[in-house]
C-alpha positions as CSV (number, residue, x, y, z in Angstrom):
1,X,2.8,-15.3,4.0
2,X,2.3,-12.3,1.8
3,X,4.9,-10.3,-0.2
4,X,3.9,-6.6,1.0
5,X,5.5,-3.3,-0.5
6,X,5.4,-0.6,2.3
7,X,5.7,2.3,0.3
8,X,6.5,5.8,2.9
9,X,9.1,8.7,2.8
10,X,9.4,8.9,6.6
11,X,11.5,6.6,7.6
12,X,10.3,6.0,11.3
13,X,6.9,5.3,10.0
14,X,8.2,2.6,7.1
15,X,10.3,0.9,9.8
16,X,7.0,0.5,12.3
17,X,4.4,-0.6,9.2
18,X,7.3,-3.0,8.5
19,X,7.8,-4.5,11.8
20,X,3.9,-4.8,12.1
21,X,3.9,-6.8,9.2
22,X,7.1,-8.9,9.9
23,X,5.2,-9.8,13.0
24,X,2.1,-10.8,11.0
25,X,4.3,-13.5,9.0
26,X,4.4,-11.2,6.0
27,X,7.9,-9.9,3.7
28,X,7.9,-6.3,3.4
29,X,10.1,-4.3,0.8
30,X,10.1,-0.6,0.8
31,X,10.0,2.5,-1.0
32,X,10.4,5.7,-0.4
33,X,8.4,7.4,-2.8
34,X,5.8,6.2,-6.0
35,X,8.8,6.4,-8.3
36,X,11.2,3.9,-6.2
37,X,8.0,2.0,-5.8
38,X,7.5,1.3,-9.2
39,X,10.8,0.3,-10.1
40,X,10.3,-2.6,-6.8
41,X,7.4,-3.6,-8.4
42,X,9.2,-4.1,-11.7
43,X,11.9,-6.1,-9.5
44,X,10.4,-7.6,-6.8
45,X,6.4,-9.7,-7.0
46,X,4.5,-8.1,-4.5
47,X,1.0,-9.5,-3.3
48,X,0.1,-5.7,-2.0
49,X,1.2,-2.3,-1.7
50,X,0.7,-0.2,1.3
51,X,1.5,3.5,0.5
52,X,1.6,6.4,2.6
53,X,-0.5,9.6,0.3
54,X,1.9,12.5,0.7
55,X,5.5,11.8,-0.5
56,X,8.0,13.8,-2.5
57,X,8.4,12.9,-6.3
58,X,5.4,10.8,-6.9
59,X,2.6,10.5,-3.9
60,X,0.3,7.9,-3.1
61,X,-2.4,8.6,-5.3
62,X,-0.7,9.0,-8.2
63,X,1.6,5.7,-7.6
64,X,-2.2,4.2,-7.6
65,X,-3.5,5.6,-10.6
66,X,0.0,4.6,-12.3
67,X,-1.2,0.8,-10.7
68,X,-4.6,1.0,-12.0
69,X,-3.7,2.4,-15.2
70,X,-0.6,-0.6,-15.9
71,X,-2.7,-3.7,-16.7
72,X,0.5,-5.8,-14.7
73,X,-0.8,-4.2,-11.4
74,X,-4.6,-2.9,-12.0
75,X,-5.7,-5.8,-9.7
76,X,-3.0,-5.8,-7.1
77,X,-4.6,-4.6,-4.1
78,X,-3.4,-1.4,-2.6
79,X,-4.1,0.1,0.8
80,X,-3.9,4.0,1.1
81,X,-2.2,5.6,4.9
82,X,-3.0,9.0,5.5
83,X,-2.3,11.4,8.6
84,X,-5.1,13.8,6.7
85,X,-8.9,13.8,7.1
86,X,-9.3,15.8,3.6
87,X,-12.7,14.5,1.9
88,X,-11.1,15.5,-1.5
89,X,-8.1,12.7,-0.4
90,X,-10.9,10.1,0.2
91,X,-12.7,10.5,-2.9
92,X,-9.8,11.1,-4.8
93,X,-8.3,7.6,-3.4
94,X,-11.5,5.9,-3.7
95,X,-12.0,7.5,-7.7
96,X,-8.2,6.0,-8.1
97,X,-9.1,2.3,-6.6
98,X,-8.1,2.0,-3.6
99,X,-9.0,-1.0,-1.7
100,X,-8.7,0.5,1.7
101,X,-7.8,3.5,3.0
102,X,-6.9,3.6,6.7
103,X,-6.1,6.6,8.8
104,X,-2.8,7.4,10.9
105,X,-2.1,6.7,13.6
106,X,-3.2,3.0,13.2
107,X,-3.6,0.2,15.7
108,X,-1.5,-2.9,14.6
109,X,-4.6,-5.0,14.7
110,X,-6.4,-2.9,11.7
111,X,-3.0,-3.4,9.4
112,X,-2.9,-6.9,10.0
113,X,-6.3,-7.6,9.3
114,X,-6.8,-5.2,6.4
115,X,-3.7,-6.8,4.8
116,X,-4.8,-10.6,5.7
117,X,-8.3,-9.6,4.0
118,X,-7.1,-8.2,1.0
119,X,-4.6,-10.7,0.2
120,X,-7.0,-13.8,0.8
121,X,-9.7,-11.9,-1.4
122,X,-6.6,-11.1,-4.2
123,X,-5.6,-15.3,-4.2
124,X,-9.3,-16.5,-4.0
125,X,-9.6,-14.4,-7.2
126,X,-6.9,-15.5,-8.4
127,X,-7.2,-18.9,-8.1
């Protein structure tokens, strides 16, 4: 089991992503935007973060190149949700380090398995 921080401003969305992975045998703690996310992260261990992009106060990508650039959390895998099919939001995500970047609406299947892959690849590393 895997410590995930769901990280979304709409609070419908943050619920399902959290149910999803409560159902996958994973914890989830949430944010609501990169700032309330950072201060989790400070708190709370987290073995990934899944972040919606577009948020009020601090988005997605910069939340990730505030992880990338904090040498805590440069290698704690971070998945990227997005509802927009903007290139310049995939190659900014990808420029930032994103380990995955999945497109809404999602199937439950694709969460779960992203976040199963990442997290074995993060301990194997580690280990």
């Amino acid at each position: 089991m895997a410590k995930i921080l769901v990280v979304d401003d709409n609070t419908v969305s943050q619920r399902l992503l959290s149910f999803i992975l409560q159902q996958g045998n994973h914890a989830v703690v949430t944010a609501i935007n990169g700032v309330q996310a950072m201060e989790q992260l400070n708190e709370a261990g987290v073995d990934l973060v899944l972040t919606d992009l577009m948020m009020p106060k601090m988005d997605g990508l910069t939340l990730l190149e505030h992880l990338r650039a904090d040498e805590r959390y440069k290698d704690l895998p971070v998945i990227a949700l997005t509802a927009s099919v903007k290139e310049q939001h995939y190659s900014r995500a990808r420029a930032a380090g994103v380990n995955a970047l999945l497109t809404k609406p999602i199937e439950s299947e694709v969460i779960i398995d992203t976040v199963n892959r990442l997290v074995t690849q993060k301990h194997a590393l580690s280990v």
